[in-house]
Backbone as a chain_set.jsonl record, in Angstrom:
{"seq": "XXXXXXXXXXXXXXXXXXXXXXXXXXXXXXXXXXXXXXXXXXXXXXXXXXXXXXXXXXXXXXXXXXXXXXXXXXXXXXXXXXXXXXXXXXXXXXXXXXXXXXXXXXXXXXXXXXXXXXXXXXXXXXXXXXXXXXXXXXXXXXXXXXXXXXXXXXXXXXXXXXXXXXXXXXXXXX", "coords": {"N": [[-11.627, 3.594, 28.172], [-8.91, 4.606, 27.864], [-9.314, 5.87, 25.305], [-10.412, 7.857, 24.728], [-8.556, 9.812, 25.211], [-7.055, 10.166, 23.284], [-6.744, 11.445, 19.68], [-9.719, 12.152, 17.309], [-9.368, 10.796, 14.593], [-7.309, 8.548, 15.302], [-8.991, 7.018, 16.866], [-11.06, 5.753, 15.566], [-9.482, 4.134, 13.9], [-8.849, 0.948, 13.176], [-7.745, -1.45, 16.493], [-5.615, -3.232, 16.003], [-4.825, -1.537, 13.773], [-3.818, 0.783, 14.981], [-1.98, -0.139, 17.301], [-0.054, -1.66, 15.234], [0.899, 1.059, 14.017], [2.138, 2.118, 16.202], [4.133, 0.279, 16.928], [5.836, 0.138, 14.702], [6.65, 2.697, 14.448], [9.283, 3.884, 14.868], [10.177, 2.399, 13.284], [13.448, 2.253, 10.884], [12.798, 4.338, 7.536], [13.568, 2.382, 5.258], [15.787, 3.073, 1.794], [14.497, 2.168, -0.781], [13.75, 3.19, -2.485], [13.646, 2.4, -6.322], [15.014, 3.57, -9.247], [13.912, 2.188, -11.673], [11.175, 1.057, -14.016], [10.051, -1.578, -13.439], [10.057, -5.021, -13.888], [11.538, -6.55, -16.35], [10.27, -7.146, -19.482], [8.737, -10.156, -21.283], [11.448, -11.856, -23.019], [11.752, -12.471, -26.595], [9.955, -15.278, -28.232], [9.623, -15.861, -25.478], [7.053, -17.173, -22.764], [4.6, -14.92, -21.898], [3.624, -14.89, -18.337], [0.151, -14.956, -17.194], [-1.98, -14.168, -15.059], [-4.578, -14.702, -13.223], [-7.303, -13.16, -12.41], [-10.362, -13.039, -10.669], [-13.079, -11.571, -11.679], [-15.099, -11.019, -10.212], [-13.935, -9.862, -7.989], [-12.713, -7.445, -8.408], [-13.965, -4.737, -8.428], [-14.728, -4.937, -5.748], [-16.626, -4.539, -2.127], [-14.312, -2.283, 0.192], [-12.22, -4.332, 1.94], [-11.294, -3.732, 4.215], [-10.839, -0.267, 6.182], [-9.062, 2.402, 6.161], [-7.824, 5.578, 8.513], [-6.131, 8.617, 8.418], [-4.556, 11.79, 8.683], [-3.95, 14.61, 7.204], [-0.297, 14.991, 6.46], [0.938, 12.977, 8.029], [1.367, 9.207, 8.548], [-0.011, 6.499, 7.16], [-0.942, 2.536, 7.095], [-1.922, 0.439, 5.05], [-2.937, -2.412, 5.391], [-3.404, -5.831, 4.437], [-5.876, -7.962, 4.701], [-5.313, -10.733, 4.731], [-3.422, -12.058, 5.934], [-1.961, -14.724, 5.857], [0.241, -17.65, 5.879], [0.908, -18.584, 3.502], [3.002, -17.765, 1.011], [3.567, -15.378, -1.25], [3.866, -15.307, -5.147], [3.79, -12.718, -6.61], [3.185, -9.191, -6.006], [1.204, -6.513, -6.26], [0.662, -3.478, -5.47], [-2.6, -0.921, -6.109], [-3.908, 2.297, -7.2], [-7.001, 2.911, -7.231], [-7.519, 1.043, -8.919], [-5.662, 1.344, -11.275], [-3.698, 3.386, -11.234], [-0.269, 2.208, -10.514], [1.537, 1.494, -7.883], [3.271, 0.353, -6.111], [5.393, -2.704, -6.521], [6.297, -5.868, -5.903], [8.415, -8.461, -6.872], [8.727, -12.147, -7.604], [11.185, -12.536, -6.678], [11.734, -10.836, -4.457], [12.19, -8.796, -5.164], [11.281, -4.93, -4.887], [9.811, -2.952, -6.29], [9.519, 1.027, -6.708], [7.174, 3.25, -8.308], [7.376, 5.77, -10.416], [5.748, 8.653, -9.242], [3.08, 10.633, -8.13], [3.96, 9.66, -5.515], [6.27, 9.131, -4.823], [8.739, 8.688, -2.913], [7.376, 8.489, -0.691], [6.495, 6.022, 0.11], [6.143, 2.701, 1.125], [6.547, -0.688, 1.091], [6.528, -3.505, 2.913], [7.474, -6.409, 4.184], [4.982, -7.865, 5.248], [3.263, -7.584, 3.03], [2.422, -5.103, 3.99], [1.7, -1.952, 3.057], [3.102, 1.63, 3.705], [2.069, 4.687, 3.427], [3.656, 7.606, 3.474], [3.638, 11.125, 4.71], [1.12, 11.893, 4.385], [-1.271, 13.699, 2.218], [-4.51, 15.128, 1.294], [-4.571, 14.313, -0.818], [-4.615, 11.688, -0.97], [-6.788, 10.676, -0.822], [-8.574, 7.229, -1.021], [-9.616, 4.483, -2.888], [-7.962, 1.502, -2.566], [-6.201, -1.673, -4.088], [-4.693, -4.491, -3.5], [-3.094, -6.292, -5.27], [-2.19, -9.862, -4.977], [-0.365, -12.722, -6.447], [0.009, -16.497, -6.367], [2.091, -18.764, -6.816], [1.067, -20.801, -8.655], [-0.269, -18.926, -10.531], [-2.583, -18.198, -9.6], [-5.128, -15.38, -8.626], [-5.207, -13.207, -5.885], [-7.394, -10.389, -4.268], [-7.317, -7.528, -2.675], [-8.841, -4.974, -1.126], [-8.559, -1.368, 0.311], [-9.83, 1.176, 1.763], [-8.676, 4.322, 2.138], [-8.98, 7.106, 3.952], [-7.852, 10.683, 4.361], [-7.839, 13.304, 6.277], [-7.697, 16.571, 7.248], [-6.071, 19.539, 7.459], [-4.924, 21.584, 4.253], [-1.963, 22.328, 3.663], [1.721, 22.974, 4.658], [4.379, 20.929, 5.951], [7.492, 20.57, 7.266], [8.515, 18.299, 7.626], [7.69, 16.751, 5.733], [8.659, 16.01, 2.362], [8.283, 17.914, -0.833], [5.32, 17.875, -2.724], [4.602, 17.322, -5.663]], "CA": [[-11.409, 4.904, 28.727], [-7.821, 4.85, 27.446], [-9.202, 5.859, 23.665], [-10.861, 8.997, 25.076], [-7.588, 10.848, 25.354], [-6.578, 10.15, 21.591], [-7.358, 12.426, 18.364], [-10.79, 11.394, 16.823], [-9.034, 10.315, 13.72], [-7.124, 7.626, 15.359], [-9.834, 6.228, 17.781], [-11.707, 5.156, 14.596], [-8.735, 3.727, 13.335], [-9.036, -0.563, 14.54], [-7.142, -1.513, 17.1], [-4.437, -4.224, 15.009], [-3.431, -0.861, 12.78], [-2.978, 1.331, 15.894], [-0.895, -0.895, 17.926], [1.119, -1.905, 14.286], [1.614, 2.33, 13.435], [3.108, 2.373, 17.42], [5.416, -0.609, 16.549], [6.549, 0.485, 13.289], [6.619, 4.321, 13.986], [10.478, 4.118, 15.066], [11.627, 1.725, 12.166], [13.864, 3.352, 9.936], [12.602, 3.863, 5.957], [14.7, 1.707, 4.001], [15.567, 3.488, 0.418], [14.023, 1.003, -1.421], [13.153, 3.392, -3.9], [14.36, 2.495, -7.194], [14.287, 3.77, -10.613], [13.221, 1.355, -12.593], [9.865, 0.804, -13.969], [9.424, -2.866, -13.003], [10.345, -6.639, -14.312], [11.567, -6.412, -17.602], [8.716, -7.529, -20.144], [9.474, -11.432, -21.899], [12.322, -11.745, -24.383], [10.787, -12.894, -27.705], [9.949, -16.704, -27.684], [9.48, -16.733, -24.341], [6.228, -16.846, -23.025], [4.303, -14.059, -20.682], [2.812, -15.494, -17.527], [-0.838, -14.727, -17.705], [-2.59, -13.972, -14.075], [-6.29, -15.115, -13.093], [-7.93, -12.689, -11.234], [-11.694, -13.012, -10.694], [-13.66, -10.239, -12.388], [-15.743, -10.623, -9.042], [-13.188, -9.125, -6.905], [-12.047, -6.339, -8.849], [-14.538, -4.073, -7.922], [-16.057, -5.334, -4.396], [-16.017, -3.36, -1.541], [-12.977, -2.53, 0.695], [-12.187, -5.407, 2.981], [-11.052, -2.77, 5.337], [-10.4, 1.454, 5.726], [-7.849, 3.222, 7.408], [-8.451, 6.82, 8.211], [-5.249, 9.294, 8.417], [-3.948, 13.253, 8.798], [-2.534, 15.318, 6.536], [1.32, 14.83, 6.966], [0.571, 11.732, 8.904], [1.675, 8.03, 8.302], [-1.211, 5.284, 6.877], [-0.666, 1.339, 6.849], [-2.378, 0.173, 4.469], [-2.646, -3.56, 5.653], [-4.464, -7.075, 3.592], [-6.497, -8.711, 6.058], [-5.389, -12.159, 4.352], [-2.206, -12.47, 6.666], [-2.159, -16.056, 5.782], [1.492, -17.965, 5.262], [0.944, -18.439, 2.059], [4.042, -16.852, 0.2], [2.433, -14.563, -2.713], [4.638, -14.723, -5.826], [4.201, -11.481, -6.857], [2.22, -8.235, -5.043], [1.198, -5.194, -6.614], [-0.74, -2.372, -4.615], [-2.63, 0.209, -7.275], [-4.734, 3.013, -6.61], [-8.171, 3.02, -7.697], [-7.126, 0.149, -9.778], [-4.835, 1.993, -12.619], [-1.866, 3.467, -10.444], [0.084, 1.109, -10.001], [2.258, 2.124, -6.844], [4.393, -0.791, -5.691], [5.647, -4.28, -6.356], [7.324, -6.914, -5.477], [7.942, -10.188, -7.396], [9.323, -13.766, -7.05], [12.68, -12.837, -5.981], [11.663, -9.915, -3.567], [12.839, -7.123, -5.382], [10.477, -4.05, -4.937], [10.037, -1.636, -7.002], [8.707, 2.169, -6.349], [6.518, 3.784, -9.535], [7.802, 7.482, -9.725], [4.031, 9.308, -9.527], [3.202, 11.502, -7.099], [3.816, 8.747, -4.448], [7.355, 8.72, -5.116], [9.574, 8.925, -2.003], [6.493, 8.013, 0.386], [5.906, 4.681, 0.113], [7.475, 1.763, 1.913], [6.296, -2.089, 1.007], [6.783, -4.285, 3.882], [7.502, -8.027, 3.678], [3.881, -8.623, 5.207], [2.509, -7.136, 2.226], [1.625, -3.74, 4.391], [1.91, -0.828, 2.308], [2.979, 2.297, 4.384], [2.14, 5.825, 2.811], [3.938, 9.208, 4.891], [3.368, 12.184, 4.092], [-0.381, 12.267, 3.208], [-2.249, 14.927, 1.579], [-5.531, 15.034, 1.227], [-5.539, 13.588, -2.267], [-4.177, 10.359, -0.817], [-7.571, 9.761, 0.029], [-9.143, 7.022, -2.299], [-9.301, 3.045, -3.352], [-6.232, 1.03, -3.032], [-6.206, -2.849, -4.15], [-3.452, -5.297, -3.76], [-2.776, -7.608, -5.732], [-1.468, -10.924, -4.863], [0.003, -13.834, -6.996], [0.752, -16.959, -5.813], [2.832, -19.446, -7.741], [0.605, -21.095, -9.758], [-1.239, -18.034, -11.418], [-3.987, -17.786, -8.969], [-4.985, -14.437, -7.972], [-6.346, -12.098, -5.222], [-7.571, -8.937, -4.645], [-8.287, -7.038, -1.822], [-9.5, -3.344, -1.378], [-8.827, -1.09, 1.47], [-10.121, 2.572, 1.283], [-7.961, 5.225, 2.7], [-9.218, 8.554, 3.761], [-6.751, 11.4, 4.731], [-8.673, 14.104, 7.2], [-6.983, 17.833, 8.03], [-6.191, 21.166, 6.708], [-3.931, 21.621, 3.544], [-0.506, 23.4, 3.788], [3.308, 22.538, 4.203], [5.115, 20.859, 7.03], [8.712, 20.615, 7.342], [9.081, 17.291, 7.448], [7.698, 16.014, 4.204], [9.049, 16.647, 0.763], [7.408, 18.993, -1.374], [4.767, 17.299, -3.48], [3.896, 18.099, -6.956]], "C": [[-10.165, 5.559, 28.139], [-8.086, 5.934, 26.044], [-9.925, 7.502, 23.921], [-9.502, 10.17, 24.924], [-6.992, 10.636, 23.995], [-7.55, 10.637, 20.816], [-8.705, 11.491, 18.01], [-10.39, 10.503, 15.926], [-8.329, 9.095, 14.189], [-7.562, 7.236, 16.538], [-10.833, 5.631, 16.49], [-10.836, 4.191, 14.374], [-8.54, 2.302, 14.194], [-8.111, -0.764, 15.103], [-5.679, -2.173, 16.429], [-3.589, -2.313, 14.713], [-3.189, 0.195, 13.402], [-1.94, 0.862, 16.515], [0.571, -1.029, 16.663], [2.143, -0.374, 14.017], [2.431, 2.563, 14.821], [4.408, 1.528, 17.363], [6.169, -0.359, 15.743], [6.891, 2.069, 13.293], [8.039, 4.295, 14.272], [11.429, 3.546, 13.914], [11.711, 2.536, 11.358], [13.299, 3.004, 8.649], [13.774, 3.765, 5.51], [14.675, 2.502, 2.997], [15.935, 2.736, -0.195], [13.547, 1.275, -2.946], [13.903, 2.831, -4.87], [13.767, 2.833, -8.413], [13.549, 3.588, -11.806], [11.623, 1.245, -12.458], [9.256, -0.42, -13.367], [10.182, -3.562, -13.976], [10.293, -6.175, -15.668], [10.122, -7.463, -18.435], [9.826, -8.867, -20.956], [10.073, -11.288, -23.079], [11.556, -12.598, -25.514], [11.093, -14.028, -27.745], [9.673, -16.928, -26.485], [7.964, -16.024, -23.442], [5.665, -16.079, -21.697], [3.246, -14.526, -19.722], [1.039, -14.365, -17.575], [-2.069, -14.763, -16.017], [-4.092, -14.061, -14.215], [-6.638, -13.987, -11.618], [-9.286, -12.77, -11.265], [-12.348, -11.516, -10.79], [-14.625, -9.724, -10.778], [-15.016, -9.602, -8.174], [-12.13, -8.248, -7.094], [-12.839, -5.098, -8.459], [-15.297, -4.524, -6.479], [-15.586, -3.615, -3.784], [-15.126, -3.024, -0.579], [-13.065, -3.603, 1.695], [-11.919, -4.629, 4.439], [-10.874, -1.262, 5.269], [-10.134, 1.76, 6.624], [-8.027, 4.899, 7.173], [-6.54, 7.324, 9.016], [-5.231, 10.801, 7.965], [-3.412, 13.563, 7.73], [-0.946, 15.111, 7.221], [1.51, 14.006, 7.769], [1.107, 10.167, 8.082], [0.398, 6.904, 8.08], [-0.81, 4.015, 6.605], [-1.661, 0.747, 6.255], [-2.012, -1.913, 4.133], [-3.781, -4.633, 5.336], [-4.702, -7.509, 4.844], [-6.179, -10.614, 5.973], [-3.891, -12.126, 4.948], [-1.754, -14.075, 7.079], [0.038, -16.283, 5.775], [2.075, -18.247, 4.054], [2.021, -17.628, 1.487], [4.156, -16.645, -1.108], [3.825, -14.547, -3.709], [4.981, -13.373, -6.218], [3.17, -10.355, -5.886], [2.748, -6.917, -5.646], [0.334, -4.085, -5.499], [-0.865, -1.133, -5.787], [-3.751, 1.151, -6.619], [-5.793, 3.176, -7.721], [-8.215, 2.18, -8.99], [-6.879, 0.37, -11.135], [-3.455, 1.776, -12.082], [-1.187, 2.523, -9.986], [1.595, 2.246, -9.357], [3.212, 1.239, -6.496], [4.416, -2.11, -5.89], [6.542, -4.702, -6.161], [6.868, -8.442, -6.557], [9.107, -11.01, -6.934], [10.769, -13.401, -6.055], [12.734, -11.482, -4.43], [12.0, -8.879, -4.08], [11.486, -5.875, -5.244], [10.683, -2.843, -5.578], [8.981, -0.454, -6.794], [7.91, 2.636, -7.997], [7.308, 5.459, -9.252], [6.451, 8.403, -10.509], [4.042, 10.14, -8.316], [3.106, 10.999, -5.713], [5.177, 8.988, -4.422], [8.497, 9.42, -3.581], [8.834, 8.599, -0.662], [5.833, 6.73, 0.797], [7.152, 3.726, 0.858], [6.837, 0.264, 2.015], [7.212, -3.318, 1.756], [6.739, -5.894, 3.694], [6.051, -9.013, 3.979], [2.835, -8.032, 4.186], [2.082, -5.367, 2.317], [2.481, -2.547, 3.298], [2.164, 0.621, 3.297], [3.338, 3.607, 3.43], [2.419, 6.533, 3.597], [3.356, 10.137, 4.189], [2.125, 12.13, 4.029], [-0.783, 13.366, 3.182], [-3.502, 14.112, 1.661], [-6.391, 13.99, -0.182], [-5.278, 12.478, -2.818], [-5.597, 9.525, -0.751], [-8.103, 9.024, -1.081], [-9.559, 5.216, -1.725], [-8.182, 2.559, -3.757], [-6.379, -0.472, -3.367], [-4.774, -3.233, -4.145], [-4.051, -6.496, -4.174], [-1.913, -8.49, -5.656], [-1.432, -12.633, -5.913], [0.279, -15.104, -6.738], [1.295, -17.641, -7.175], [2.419, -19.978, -8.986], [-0.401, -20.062, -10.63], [-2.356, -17.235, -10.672], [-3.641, -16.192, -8.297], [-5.995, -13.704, -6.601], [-5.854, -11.055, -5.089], [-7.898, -8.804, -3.146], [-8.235, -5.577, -1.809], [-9.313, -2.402, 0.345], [-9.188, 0.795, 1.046], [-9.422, 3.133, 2.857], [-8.602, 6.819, 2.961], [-8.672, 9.207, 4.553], [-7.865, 13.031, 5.418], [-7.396, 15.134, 7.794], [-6.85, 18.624, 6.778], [-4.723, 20.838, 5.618], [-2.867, 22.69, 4.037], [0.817, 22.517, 4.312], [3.787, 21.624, 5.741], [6.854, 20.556, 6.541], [9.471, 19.201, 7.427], [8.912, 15.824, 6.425], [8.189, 16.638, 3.083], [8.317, 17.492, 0.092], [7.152, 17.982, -2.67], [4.335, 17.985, -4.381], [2.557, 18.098, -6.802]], "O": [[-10.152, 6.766, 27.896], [-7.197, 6.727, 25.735], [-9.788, 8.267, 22.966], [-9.695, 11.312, 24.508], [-6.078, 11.454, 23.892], [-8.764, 10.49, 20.956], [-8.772, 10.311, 18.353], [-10.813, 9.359, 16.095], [-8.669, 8.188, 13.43], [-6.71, 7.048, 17.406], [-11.485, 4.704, 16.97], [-11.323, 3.094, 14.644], [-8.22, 2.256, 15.382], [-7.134, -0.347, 14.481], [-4.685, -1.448, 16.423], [-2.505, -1.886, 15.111], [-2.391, 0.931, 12.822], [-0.868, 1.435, 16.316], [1.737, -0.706, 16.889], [3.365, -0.326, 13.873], [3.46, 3.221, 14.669], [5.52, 1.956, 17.674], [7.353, -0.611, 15.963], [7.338, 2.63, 12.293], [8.351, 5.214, 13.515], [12.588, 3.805, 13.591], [10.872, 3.34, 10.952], [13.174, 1.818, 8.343], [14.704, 4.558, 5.362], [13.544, 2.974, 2.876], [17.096, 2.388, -0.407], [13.218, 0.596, -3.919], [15.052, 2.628, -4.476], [12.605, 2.627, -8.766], [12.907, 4.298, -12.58], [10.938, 1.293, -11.436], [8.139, -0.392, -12.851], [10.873, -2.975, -14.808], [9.345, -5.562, -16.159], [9.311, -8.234, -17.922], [11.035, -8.796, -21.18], [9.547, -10.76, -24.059], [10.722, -13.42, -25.133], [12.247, -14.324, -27.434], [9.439, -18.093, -26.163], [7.724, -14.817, -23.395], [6.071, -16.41, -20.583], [2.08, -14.597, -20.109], [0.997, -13.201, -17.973], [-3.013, -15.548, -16.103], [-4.728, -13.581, -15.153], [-6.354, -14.024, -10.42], [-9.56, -12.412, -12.41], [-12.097, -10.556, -10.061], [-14.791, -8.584, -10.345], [-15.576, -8.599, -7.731], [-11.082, -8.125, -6.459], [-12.055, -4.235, -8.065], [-16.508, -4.347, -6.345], [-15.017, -2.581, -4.137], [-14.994, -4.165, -0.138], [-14.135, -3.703, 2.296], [-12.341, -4.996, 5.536], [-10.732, -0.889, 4.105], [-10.623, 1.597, 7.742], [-8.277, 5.441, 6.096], [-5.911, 6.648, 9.83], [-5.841, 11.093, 6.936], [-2.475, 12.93, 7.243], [-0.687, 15.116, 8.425], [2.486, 14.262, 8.474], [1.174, 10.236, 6.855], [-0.111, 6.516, 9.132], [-0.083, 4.083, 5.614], [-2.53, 0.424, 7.064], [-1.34, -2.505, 3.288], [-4.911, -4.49, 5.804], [-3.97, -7.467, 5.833], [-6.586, -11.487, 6.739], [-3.079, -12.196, 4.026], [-1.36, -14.511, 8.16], [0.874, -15.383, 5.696], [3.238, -18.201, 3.652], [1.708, -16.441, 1.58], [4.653, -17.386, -1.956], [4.813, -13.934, -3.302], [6.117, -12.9, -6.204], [2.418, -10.868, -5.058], [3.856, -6.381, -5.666], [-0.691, -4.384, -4.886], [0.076, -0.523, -6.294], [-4.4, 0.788, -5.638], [-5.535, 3.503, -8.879], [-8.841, 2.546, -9.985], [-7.528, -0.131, -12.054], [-2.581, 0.913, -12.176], [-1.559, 1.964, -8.955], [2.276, 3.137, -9.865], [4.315, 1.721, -6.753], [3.471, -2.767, -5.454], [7.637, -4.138, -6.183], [5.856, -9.08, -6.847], [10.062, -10.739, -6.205], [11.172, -13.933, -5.02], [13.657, -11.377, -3.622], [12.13, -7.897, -3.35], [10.491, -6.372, -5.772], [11.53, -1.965, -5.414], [7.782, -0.719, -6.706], [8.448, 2.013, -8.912], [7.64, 6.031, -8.215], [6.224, 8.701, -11.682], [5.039, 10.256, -7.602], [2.444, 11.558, -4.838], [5.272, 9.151, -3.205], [8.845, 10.598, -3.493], [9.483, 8.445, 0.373], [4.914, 6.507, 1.585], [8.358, 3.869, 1.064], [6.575, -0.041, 3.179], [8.227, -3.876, 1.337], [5.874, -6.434, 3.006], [5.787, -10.123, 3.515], [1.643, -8.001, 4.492], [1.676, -4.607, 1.437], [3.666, -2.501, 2.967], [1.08, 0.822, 3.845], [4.399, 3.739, 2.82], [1.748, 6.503, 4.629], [2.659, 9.972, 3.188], [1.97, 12.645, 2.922], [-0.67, 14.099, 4.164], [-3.632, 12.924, 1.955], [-7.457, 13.452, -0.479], [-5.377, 12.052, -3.969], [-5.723, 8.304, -0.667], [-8.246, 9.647, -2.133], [-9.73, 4.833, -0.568], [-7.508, 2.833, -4.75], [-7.082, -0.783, -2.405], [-3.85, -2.57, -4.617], [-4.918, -7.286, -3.801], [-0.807, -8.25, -6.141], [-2.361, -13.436, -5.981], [1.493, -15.056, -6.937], [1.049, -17.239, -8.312], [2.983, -19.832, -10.071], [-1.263, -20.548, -11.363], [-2.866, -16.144, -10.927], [-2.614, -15.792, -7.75], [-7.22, -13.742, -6.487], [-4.751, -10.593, -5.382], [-8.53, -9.625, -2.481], [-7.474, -5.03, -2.606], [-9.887, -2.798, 1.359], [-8.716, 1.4, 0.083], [-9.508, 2.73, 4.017], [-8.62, 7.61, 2.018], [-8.709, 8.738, 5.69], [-8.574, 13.621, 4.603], [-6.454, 14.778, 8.502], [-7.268, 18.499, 5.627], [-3.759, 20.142, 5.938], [-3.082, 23.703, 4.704], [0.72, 21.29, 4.287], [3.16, 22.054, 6.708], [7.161, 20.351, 5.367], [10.684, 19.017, 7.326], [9.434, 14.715, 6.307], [8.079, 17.856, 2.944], [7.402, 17.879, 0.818], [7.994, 17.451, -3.395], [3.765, 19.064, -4.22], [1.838, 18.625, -7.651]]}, "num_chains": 1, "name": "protein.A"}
């Protein structure tokens, strides 16, 4: 009865990543951005680790989909919430963009794309986009590493629902 008095858009939205966007809606964003492109590439002689991902589970289909507002907040959360502690973790969009990582030592790095100041990579992997536009909406995969090479994939599709135009409390997107 409770779900009756909430927007359509987040009564779709499963219960886990309502409850998580009520928990998390007060923490502050860290600026985490940084400039850099990512992990420097291997000095010569030394050799470049070489990731296994299964060709199967590059294209499946999303393991999960989160639906979100214009100018609204999306958690974009792996359903493999295992203990497992992933060497590295990329999240890309529509499996090109590459939007955020993290490797071995925790450092995270932002991409500067038209994501750049809206993103926020959480230590359980969750990806949290603000701001959305409309042309957030898409295919996102993360990719996870663990130590020895092995990889996974998972897929969550995002779609961003409301009217275009400005609010005052996001940045102005190219």
């Amino acid at each position: 009865m409770r779900d009756r008095n909430r927007p359509m858009w987040d009564r779709n939205q499963p219960m886990r990543d309502r409850n998580r966007s009520m928990r998390d809606r007060n923490r502050p964003m860290s600026d985490l951005n940084s400039p850099n492109e990512g992990p420097e590439p291997p000095q010569s002689g030394q050799a470049a680790r070489v990731s296994t991902f299964p060709a199967s589970q590059a294209h499946q289909k999303p393991s999960s989909e989160v639906v979100g507002a214009v100018h609204g907040v999306a958690y974009l959360s792996p359903s493999l919430q295992s203990k497992v502690s992933y060497h590295e973790v990329h999240w890309r969009r529509n499996d090109t963009l590459k939007l955020a990582s993290r490797d071995g030592s925790g450092e995270v790095w932002y991409r500067n794309n038209s994501y750049w100041g809206r993103l926020e990579l959480f230590n359980n992997n969750t990806l949290k986009i603000s701001c959305l536009q409309k042309s957030d909406s898409s295919m996102y995969q993360l990719y996870m590493e663990d130590e020895t090479g092995k990889g996974f994939i998972e897929s969550v599709l995002l779609t961003v629902y409301g009217e275009l135009g400005t609010w005052e409390g996001c940045p102005s997107i190219p």
